[in-house]
Backbone as CSV, one residue per row, in Angstrom:
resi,resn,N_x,N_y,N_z,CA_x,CA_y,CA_z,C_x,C_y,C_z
1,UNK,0.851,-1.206,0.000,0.000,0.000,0.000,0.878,1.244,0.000
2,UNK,0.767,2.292,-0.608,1.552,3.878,-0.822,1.285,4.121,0.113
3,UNK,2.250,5.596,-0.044,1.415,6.490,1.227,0.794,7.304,0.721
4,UNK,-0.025,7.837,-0.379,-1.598,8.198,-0.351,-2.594,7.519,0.332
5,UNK,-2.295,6.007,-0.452,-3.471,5.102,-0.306,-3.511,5.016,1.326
6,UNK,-2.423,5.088,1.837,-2.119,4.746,3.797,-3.362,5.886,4.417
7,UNK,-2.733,7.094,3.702,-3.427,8.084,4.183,-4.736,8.939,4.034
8,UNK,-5.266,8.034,3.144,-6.728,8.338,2.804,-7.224,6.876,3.289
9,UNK,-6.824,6.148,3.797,-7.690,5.159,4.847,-7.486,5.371,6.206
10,UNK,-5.855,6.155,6.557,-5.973,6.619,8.253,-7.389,7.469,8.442
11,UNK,-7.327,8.523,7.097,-8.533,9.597,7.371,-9.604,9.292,7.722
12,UNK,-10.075,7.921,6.933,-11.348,7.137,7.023,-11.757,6.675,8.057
13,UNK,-10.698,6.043,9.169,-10.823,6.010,10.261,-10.636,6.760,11.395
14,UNK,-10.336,8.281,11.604,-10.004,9.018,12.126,-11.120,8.888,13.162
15,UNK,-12.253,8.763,12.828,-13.532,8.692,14.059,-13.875,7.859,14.865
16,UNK,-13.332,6.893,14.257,-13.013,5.709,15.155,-12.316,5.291,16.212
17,UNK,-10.751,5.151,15.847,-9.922,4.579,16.091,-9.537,5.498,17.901
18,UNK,-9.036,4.546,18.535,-8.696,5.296,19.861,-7.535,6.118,19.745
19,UNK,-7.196,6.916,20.729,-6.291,8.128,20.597,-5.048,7.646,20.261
20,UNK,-4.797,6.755,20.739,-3.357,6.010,20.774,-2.971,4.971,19.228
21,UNK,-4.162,5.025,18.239,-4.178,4.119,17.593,-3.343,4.800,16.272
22,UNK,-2.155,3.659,15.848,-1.602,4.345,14.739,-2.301,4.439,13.390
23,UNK,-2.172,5.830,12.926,-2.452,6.213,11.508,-1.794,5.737,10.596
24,UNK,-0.528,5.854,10.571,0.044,5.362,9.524,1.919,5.459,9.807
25,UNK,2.513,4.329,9.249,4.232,4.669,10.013,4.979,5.105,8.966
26,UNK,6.131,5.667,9.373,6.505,6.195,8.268,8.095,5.554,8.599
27,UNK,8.833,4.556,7.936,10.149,3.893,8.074,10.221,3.355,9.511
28,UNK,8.448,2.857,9.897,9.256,2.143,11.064,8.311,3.287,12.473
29,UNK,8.410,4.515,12.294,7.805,5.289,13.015,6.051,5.718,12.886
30,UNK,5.596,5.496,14.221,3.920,5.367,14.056,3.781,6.679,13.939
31,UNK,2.674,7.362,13.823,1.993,8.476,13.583,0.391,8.438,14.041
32,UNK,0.514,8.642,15.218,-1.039,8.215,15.638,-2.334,9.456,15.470
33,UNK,-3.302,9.099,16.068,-4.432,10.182,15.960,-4.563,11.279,17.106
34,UNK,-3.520,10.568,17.987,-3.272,11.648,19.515,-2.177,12.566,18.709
35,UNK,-1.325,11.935,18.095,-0.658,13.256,17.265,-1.356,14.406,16.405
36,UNK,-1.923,13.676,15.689,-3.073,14.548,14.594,-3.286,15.248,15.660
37,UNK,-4.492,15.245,16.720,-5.487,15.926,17.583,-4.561,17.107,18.517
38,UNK,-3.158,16.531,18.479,-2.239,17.836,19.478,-1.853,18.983,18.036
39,UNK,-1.233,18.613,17.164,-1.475,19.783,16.171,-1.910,20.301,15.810
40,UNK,-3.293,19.375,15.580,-4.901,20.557,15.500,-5.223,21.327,16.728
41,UNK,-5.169,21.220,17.800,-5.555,21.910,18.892,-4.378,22.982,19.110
42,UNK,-3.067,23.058,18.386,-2.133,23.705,18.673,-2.171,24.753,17.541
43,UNK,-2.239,24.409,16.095,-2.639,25.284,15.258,-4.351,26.095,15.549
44,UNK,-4.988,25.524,16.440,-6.138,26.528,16.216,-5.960,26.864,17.829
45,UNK,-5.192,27.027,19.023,-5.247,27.239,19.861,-6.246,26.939,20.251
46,UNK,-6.527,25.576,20.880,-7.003,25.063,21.032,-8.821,25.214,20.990
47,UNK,-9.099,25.747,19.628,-10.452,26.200,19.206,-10.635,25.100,18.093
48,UNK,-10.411,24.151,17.744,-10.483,23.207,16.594,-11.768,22.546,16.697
49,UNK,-13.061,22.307,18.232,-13.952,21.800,17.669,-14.894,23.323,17.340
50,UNK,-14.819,24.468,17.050,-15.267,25.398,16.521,-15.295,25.800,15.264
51,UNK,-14.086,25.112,14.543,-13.933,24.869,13.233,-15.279,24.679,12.102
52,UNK,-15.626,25.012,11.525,-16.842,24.323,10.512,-16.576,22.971,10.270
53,UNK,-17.467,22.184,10.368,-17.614,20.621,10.271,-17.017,19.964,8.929
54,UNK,-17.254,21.302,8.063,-17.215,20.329,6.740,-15.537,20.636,6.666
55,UNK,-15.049,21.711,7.057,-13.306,22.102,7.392,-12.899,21.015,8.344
56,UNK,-13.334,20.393,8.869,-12.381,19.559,9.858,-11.814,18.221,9.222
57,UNK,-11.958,17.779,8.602,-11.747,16.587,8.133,-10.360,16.938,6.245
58,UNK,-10.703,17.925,5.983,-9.632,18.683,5.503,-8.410,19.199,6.414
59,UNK,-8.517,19.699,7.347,-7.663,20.015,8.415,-6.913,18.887,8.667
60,UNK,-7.646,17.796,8.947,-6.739,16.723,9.661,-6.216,16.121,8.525
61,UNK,-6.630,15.867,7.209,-5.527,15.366,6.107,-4.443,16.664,5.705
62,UNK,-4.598,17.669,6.377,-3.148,18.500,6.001,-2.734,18.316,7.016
63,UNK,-2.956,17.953,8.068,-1.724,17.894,9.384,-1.367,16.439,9.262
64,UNK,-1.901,15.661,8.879,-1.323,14.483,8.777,-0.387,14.218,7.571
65,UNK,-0.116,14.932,6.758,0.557,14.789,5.336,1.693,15.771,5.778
66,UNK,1.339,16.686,6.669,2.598,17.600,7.540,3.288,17.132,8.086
67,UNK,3.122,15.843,9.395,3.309,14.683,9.881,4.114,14.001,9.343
68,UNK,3.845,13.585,8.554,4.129,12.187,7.511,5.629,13.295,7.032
69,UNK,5.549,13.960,6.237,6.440,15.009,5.619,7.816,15.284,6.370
70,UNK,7.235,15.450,8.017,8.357,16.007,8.832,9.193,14.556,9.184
71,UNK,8.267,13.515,9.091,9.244,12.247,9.477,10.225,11.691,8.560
72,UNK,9.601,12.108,7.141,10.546,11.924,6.099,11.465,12.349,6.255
73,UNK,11.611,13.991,6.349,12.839,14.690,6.623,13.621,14.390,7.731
74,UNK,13.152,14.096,8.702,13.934,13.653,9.662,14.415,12.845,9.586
75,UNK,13.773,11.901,9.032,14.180,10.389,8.763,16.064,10.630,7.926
76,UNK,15.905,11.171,6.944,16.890,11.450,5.821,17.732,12.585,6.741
77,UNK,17.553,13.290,7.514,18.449,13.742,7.883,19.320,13.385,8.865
78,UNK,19.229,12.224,9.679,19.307,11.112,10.603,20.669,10.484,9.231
79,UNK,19.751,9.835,8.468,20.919,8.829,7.488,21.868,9.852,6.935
80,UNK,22.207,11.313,6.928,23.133,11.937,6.095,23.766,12.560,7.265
81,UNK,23.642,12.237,8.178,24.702,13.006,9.347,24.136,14.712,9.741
82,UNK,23.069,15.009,9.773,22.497,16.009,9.933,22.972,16.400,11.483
83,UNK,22.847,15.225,12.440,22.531,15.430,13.461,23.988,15.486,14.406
84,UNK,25.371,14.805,13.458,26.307,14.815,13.950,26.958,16.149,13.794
85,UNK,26.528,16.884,12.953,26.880,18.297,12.029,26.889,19.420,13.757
86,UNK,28.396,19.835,13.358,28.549,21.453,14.005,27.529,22.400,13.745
87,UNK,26.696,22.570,12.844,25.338,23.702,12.853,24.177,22.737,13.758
88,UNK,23.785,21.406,13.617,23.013,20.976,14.124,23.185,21.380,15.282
89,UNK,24.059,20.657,16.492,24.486,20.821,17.662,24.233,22.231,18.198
90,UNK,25.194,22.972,17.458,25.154,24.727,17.780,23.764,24.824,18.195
91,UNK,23.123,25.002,17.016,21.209,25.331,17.083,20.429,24.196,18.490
92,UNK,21.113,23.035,18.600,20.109,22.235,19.279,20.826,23.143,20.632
93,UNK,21.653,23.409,21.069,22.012,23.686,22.419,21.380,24.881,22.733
94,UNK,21.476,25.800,21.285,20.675,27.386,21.617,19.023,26.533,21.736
95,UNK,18.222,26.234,21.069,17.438,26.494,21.518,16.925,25.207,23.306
96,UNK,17.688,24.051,23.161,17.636,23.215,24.936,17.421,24.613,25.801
97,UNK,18.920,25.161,25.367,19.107,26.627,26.800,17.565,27.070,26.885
98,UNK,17.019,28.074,25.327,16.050,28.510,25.484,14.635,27.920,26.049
99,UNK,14.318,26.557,26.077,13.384,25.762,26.155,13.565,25.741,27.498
100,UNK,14.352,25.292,28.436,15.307,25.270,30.029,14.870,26.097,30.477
101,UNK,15.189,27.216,29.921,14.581,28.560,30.923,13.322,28.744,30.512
102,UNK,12.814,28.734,29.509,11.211,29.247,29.454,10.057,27.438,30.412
103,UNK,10.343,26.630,30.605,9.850,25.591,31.262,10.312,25.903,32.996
104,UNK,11.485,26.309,33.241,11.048,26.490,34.475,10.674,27.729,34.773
105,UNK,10.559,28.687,34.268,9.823,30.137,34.495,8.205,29.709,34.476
106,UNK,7.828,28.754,33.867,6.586,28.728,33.688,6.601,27.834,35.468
107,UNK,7.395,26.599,35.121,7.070,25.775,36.776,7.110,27.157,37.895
108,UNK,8.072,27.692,37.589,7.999,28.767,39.060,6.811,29.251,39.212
109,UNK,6.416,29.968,37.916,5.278,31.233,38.300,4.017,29.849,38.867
110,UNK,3.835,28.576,38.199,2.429,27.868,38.503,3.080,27.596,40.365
111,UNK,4.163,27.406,40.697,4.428,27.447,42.237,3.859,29.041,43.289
112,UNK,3.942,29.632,42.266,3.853,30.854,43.115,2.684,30.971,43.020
113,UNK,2.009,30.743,42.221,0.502,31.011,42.318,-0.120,30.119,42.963
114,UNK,0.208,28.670,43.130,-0.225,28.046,43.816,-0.364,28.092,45.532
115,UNK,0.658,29.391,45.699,0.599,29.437,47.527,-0.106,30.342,47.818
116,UNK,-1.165,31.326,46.777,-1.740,31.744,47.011,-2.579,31.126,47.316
117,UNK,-3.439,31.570,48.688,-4.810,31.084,49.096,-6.012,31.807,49.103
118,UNK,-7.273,31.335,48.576,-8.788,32.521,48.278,-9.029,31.981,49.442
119,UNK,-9.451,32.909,50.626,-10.851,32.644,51.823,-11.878,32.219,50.604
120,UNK,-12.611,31.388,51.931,-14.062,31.058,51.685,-15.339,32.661,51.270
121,UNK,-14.440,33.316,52.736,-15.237,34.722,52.558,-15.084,35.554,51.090
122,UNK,-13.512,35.634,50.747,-13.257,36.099,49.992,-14.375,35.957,48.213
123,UNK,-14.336,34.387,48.514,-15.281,34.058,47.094,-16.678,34.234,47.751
124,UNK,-17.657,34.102,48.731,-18.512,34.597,48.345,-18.398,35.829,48.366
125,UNK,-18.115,37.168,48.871,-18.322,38.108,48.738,-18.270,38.631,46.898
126,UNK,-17.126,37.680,46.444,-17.498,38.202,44.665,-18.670,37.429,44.629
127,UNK,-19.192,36.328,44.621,-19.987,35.619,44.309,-21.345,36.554,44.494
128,UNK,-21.411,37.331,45.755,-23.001,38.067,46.379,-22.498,39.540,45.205
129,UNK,-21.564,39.807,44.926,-21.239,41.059,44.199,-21.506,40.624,42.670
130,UNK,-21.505,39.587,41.877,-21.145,39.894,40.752,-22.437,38.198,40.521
131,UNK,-23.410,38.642,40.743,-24.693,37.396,40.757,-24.910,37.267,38.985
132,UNK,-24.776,37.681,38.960,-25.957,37.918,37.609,-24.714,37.264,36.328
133,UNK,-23.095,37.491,36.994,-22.122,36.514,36.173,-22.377,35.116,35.909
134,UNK,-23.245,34.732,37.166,-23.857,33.550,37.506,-25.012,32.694,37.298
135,UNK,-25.753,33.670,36.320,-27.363,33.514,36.231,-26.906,32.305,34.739
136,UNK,-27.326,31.656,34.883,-27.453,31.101,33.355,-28.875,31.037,32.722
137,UNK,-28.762,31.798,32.026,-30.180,32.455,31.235,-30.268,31.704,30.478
138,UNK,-31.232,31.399,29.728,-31.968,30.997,28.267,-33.248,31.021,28.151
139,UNK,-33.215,30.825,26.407,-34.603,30.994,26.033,-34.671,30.335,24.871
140,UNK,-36.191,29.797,24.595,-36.936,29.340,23.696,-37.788,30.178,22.705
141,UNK,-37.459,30.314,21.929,-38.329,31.274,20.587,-38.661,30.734,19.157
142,UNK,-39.438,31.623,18.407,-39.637,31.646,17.075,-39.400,32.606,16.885
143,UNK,-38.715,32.984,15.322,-38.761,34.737,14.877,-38.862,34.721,13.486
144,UNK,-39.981,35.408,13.066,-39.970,36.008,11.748,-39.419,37.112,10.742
145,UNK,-37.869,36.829,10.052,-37.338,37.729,9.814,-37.961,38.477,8.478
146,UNK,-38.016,39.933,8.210,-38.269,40.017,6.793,-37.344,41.522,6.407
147,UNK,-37.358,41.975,5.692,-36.601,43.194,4.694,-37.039,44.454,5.859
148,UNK,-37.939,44.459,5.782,-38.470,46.148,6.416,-39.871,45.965,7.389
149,UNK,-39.699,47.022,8.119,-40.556,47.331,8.987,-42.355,47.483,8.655
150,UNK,-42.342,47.396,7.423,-43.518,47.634,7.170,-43.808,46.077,6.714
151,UNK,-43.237,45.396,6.294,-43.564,44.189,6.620,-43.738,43.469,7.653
152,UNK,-43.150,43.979,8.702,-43.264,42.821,9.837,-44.513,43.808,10.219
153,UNK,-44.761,44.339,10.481,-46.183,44.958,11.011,-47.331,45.005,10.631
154,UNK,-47.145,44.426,9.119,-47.937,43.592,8.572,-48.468,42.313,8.980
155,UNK,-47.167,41.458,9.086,-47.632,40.149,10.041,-47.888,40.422,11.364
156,UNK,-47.826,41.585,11.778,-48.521,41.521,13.219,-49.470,41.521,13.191
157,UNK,-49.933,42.541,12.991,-51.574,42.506,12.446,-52.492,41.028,12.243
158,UNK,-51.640,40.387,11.329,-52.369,39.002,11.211,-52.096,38.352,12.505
159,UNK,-51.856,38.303,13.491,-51.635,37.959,14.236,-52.146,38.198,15.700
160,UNK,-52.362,39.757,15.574,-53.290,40.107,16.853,-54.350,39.411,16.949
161,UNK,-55.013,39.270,17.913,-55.908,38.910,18.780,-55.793,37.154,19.247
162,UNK,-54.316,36.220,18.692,-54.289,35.281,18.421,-53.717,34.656,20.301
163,UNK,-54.017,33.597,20.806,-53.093,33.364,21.900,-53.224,31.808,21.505
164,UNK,-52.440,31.087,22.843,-52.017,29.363,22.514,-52.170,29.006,21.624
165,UNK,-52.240,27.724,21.550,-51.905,26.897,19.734,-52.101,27.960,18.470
166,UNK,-53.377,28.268,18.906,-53.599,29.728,17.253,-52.533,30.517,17.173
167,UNK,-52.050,31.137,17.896,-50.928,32.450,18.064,-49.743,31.126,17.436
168,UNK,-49.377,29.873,17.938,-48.179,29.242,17.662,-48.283,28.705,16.317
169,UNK,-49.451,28.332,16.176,-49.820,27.694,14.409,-49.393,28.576,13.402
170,UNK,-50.082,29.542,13.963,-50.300,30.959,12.770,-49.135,30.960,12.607
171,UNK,-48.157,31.697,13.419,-46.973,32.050,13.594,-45.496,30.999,12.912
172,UNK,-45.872,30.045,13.729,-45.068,29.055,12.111,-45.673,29.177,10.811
173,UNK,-46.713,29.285,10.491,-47.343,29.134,8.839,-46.757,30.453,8.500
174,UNK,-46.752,31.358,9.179,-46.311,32.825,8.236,-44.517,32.722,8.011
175,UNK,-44.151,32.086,8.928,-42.807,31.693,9.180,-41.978,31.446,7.891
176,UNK,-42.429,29.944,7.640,-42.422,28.911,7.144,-42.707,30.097,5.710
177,UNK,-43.672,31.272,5.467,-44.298,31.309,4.020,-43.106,32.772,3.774
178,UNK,-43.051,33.277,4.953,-42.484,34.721,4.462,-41.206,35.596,5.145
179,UNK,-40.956,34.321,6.590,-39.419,34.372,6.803,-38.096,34.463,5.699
180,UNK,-36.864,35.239,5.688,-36.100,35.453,4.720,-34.483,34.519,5.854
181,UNK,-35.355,34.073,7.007,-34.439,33.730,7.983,-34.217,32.361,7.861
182,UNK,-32.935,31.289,8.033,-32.581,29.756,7.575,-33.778,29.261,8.784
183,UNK,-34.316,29.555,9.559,-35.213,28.901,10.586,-36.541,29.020,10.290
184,UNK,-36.750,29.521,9.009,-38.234,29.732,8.055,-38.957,28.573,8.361
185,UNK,-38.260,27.518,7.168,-38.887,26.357,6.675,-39.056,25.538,8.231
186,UNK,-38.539,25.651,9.198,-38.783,24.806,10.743,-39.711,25.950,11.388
187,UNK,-40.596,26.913,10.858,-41.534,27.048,11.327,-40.929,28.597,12.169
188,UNK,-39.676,28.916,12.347,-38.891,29.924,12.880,-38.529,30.132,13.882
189,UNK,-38.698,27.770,14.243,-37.652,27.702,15.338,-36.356,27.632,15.345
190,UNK,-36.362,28.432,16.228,-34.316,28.551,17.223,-34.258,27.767,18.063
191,UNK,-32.657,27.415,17.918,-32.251,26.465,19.125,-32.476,27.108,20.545
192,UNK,-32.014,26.933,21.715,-31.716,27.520,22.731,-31.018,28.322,22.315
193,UNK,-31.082,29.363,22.993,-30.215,30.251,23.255,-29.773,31.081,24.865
194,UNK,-28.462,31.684,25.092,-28.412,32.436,25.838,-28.277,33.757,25.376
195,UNK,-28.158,35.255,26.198,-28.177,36.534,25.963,-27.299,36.294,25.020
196,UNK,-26.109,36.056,25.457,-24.867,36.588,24.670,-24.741,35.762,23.092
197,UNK,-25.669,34.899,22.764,-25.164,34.218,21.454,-26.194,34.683,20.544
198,UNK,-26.737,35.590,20.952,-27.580,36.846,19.812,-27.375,37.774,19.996
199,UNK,-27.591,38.693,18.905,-27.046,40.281,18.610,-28.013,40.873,19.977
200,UNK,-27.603,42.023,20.800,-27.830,42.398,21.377,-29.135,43.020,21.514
201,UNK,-29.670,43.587,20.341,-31.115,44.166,19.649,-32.233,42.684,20.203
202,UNK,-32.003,41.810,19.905,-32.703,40.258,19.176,-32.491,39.531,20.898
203,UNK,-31.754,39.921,21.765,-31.861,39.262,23.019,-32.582,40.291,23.937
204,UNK,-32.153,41.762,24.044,-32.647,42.695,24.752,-34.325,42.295,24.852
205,UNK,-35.005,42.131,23.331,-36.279,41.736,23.875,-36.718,40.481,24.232
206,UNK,-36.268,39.363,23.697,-35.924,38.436,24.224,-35.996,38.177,25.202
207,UNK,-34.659,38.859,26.494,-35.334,38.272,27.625,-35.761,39.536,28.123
208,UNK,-36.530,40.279,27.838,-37.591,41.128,28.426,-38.745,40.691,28.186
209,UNK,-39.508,40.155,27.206,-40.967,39.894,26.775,-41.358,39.080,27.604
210,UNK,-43.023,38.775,27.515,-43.462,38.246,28.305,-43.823,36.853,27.150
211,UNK,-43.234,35.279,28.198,-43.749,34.638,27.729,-44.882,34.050,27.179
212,UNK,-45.138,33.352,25.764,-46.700,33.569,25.398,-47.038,34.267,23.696
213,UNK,-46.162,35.615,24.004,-46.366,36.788,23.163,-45.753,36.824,22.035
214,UNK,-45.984,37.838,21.167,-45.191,38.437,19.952,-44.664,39.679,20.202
215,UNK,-43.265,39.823,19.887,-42.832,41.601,19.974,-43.148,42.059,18.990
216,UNK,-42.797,43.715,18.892,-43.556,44.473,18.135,-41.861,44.035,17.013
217,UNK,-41.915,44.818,15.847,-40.501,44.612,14.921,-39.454,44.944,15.831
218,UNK,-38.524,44.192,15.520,-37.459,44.595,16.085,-35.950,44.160,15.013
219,UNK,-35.391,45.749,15.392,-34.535,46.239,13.900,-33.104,45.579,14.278
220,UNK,-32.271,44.483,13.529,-30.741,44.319,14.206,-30.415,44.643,12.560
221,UNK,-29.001,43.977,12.609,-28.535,44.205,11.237,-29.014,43.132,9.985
222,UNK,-29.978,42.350,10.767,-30.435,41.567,9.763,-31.551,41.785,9.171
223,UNK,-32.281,42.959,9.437,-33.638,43.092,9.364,-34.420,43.604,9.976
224,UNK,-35.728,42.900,10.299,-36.667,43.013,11.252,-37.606,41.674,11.456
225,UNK,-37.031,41.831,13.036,-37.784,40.526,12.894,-38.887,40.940,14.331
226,UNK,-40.251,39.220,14.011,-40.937,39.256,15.222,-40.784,38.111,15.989
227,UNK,-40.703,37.946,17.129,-40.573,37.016,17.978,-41.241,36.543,18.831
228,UNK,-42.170,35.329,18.855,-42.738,34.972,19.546,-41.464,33.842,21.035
229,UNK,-42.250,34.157,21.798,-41.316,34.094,23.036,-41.897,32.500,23.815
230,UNK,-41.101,31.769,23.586,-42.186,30.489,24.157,-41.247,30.098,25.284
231,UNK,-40.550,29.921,25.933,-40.190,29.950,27.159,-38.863,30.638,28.115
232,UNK,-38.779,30.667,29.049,-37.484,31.571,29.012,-37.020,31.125,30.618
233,UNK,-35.628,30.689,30.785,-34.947,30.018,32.091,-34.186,31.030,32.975
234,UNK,-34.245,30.965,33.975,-33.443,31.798,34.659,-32.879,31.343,35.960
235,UNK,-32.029,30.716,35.479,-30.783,29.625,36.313,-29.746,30.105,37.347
236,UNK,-30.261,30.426,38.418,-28.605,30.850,39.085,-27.733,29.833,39.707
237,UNK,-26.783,29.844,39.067,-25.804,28.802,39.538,-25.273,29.061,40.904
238,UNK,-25.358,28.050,41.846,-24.765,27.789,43.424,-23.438,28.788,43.357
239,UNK,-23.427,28.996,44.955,-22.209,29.536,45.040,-21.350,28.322,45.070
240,UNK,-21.941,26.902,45.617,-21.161,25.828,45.870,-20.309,25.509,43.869
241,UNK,-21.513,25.525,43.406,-20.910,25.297,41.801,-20.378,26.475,41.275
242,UNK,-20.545,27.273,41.255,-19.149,28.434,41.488,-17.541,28.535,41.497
243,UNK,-17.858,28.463,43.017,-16.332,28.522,43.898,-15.082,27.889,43.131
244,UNK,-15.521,27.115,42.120,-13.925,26.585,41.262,-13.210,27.742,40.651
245,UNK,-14.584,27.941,39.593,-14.413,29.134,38.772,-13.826,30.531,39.927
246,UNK,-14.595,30.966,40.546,-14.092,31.797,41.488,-12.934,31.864,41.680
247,UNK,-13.129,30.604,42.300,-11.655,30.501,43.182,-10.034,31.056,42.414
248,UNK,-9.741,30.496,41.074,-9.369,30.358,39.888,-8.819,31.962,39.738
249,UNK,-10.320,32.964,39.339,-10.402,33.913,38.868,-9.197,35.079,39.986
250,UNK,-10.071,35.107,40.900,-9.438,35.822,42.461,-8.098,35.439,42.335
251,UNK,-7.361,34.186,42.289,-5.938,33.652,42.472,-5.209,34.735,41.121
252,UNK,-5.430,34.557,39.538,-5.028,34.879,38.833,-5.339,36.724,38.739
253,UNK,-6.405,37.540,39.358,-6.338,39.080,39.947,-4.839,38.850,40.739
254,UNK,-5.031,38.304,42.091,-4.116,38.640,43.632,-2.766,38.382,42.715
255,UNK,-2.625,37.352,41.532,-1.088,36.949,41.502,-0.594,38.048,40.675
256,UNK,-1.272,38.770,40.073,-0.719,40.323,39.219,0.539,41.276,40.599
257,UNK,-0.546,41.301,41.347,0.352,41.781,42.577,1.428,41.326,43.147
258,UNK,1.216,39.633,43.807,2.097,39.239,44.094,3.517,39.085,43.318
259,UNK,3.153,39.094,41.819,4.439,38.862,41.132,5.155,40.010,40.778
260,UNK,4.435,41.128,41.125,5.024,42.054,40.937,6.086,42.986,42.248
261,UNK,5.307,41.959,43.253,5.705,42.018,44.543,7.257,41.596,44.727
262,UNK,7.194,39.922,44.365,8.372,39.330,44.335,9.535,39.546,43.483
263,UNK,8.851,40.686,42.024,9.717,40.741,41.300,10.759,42.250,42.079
264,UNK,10.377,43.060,42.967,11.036,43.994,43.075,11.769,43.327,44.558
265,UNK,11.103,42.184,44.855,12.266,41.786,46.101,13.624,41.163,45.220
266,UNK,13.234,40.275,44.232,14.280,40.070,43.165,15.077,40.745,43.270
267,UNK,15.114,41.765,42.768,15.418,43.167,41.880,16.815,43.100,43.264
268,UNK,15.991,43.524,44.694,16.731,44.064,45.451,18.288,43.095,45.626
269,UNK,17.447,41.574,45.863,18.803,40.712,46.166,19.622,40.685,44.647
270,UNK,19.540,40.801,43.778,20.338,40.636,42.838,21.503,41.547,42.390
271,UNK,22.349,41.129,41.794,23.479,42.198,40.933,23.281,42.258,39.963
272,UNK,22.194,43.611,39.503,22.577,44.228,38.611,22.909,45.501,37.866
273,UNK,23.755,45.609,36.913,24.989,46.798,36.482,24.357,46.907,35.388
């Protein structure tokens, strides 16, 4: 088997296979799918399942042909004395040094932050101060988007005097006939949502309306749309389910100080000219 053919059947199994399971070897050396998954998470900082669906599976046959590529070279530079070479060496020692010091600067600072301690008091008092960080909101809707304002007030109209099933029937059929929005044809249902994953215009009434109802138009950059409001959550999360996050937050504020603290005691014991 080539290595195309290798590598358009690792791809095939990419959904499968466990993390550890090899993709494909290259002279002897495996290439697994825990490799693939650390380059993808490293090239997208670690945002790769945000990627578009139909991009991901392209993604992972260029990091794997990147993969495959770098072992070649290595491979061949191994058999030609690359590695015994006076430039090799030079470069590998500059960057060990550099790698040496940037790994334990990082161990220090996670030590120093770690002796910081949050009171109990300390987190609730953010916790009773900053509630509403805490609320986990959502809501259930339909919305009818169209061009202009004089259209949607049009479909209001058809719509007044309408409540339960009638108000919800109607309201998908006009949806479904004269929405310009991808949630038309499903009647102009939306998934869940929270505040923040709609334009600010399109949530403001949102979670203000009263469940039940239709808003009057409401203008974002997409239009105008109407929204019937069919349920709406208002979740406050424990201080007990909290306190991680908290805890976390407070440590990484206090350690701005502290390190800036320790850096001028530094300063003092040291020699420098």
């Amino acid at each position: 088997m080539n290595t195309v053919t290798k590598l358009v059947t690792s791809l095939a199994l990419l959904s499968t296979l466990s993390a550890a399971q090899t993709l494909v070897t290259v002279n002897g050396t495996s290439i697994t799918q825990e490799d693939v998954d650390r380059e993808l998470m490293q090239a997208t900082q670690g945002r790769f399942n945000q990627v578009p669906v139909e991009k991901q599976a392209e993604f992972r046959k260029q990091v794997l042909e990147q993969l495959v590529a770098k072992e070649l070279v290595y491979d061949n530079a191994k058999k030609t004395g690359v590695l015994d070479s006076k430039d090799f060496k030079d470069r590998y020692d500059e960057v060990s040094q550099r790698i040496k010091q940037e790994i334990a600067i990082q161990v220090w600072q996670k030590r120093e932050v770690d002796k910081i301690v949050i009171s109990n008091e300390e987190m609730k008092k953010y916790y009773d101060n900053n509630k509403e960080e805490f609320n986990d909101k959502s809501a259930d809707a339909r919305h009818i988007l169209v061009a202009t304002e004089d259209e949607a007030k049009e479909l209001a109209k058809q719509l007044k005097g309408l409540k339960g099933d009638a108000l919800v029937n109607k309201f998908a059929e006009l949806a479904k006939a004269k929405s310009t929005g991808p949630s038309g044809m499903d009647g102009g249902k939306l998934p869940t949502f929270s505040p923040r994953e709609m334009v600010p215009e399109f949530s403001q009434e949102a979670f203000s309306m009263k469940v039940g109802t239709v808003s009057a138009p409401v203008q974002t950059q997409f239009g105008y749309h109407l929204i019937y409001l069919e349920a709406r959550k208002n979740n406050q999360v424990s201080f007990a389910d909290a306190k991680e996050t908290i805890n976390k937050r407070l440590k990484l504020e206090k350690a701005k100080t502290v390190m800036i603290a320790k850096m001028k005691e530094l300063e003092k014991e040291a020699t420098i000219k």
